[in-house]
C-alpha positions in Angstrom: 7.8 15.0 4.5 5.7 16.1 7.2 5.3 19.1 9.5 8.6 20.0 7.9 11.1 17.1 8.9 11.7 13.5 6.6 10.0 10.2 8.3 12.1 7.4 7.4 10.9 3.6 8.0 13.0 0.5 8.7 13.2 -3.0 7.9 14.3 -5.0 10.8 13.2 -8.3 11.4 15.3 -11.7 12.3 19.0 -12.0 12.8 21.4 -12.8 15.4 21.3 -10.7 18.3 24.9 -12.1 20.2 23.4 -9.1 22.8 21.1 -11.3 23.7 18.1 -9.4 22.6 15.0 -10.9 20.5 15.8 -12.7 17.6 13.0 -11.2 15.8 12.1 -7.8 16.2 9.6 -5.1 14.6 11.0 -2.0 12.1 11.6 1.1 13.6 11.4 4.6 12.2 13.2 8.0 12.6 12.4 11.3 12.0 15.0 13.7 10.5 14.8 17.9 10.9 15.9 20.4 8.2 19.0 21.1 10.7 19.8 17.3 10.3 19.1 15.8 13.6 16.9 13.1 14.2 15.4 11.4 16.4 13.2 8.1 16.9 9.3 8.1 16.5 8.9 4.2 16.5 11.4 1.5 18.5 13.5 1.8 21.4 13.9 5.0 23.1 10.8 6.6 20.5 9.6 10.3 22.0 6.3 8.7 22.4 7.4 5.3 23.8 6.3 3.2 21.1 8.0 -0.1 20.2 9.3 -1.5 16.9 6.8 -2.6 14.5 4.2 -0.5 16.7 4.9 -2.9 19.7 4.5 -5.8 17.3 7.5 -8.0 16.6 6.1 -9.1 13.5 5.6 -5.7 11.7 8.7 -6.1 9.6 8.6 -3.3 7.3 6.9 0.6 7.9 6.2 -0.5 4.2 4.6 3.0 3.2 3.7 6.5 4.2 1.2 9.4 3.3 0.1 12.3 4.7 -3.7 12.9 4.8 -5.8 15.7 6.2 -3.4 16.6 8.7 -2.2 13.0 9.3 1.1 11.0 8.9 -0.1 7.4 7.5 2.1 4.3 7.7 1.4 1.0 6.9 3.0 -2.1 8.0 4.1 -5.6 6.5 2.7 -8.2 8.6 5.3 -10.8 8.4 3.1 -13.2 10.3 0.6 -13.5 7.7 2.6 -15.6 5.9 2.4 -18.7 8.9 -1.4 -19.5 7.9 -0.5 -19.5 4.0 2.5 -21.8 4.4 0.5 -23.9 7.2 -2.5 -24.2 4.0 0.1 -24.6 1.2 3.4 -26.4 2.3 2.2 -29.0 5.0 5.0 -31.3 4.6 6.9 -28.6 5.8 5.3 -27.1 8.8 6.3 -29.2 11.4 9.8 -28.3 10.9 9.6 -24.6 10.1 7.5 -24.6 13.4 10.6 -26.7 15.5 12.6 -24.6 14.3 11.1 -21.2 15.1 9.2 -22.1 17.8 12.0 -24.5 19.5 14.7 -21.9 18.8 13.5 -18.8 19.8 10.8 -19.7 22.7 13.4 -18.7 24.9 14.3 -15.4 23.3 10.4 -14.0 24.2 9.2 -14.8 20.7 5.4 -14.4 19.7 3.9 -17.4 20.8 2.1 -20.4 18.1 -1.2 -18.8 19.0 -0.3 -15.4 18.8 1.3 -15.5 15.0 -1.7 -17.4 14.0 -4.1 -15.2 15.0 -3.1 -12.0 15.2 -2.1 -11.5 11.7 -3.0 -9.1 8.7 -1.3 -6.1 7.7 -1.8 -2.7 10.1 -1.7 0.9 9.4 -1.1 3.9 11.4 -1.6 7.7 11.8 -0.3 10.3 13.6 -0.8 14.2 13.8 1.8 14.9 15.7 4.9 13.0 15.1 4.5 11.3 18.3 1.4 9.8 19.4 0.4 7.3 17.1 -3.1 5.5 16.7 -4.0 2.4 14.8 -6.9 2.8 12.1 -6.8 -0.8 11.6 -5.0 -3.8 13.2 -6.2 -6.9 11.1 -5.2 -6.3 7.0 -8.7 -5.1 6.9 -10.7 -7.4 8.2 -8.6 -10.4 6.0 -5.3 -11.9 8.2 -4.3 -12.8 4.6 -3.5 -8.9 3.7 -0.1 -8.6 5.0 0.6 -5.4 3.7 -0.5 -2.1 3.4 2.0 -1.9 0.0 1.0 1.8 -1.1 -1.1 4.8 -0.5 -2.0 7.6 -2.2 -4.5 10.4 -2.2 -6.6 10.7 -4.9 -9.4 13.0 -5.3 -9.5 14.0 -1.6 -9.6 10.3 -1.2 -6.8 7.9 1.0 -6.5 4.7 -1.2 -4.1 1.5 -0.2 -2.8 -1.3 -1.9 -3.0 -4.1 0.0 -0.4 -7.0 -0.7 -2.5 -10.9 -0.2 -0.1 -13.5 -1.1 -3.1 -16.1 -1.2 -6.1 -13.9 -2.8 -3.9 -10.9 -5.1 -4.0 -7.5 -4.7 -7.0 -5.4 -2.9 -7.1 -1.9 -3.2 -9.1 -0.2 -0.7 -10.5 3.9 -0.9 -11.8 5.8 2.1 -14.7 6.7 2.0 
């Protein structure tokens, strides 16, 4: 809850669009009031005009929320963080699973080879309002390989995130 109405986050990601919209597109999230409407606060047609996944088609999930001094939190899951961990890891298998997503959905507008490989690392999110949203940070924290801001919680006064690493393990990060 925040400023009295329910923020709920999405996971929408890859699938078959036969409208002939992007194959792969970011999570949105809605809003709901105590008289049961709603309305959207991230994805198409948001009352502050911002995308899905926070204009990033990779932001799968709005993995986790927290309000903070005044602030709604949310933290994304990074989808493309996993591209440099399976490039690292699975090299007999890159090639294709790069064909195949990169041959495939090119012509759908798709994130290009350079932009999944270096624009990655879990991204989290604030807003006072409900509407206009700011990043606090756009790159897992400095580490591409964080591809998720997991959970938060306020302890002692204090935000705190679990950030998900498939590569490294967990990080948990405190404000300071």
């Amino acid at each position: 809850m925040f400023d009295g109405s329910l923020y709920v986050g999405a996971l929408i990601f890859a699938g078959i669009n036969l409208a002939g919209g992007p194959l792969i597109r970011g999570a949105d999230m809605i809003r709901i009031h105590a008289d049961d409407s709603w309305e959207t606060v991230v994805g198409p047609g948001s009352v502050g005009g911002v995308g899905s996944g926070f204009d990033k088609r990779t932001n799968a999930y709005l993995w986790s929320m927290e309000v903070h001094k005044g602030y709604l939190y949310c933290g994304t899951w990074d989808a493309a963080s996993f591209v440099p961990v399976t490039k690292r890891y699975l090299p007999d298998i890159r090639r294709s699973v790069y064909e195949f997503l990169f041959g495939l959905y090119a012509a759908q507008g798709a994130p290009t080879a350079f932009d999944i490989l270096t624009g990655n690392g879990a991204e989290l999110y604030r807003t006072a309002d409900g509407v206009d949203w700011e990043a606090v940070f756009t790159d897992g924290l400095g580490n591409p390989d964080n591809y998720g801001v997991r959970s938060m919680e306020v302890l002692g006064g204090k935000l705190v995130l679990g950030m998900s690493n498939i590569d490294e393990g967990l990080e948990i990060w405190r404000e300071q």
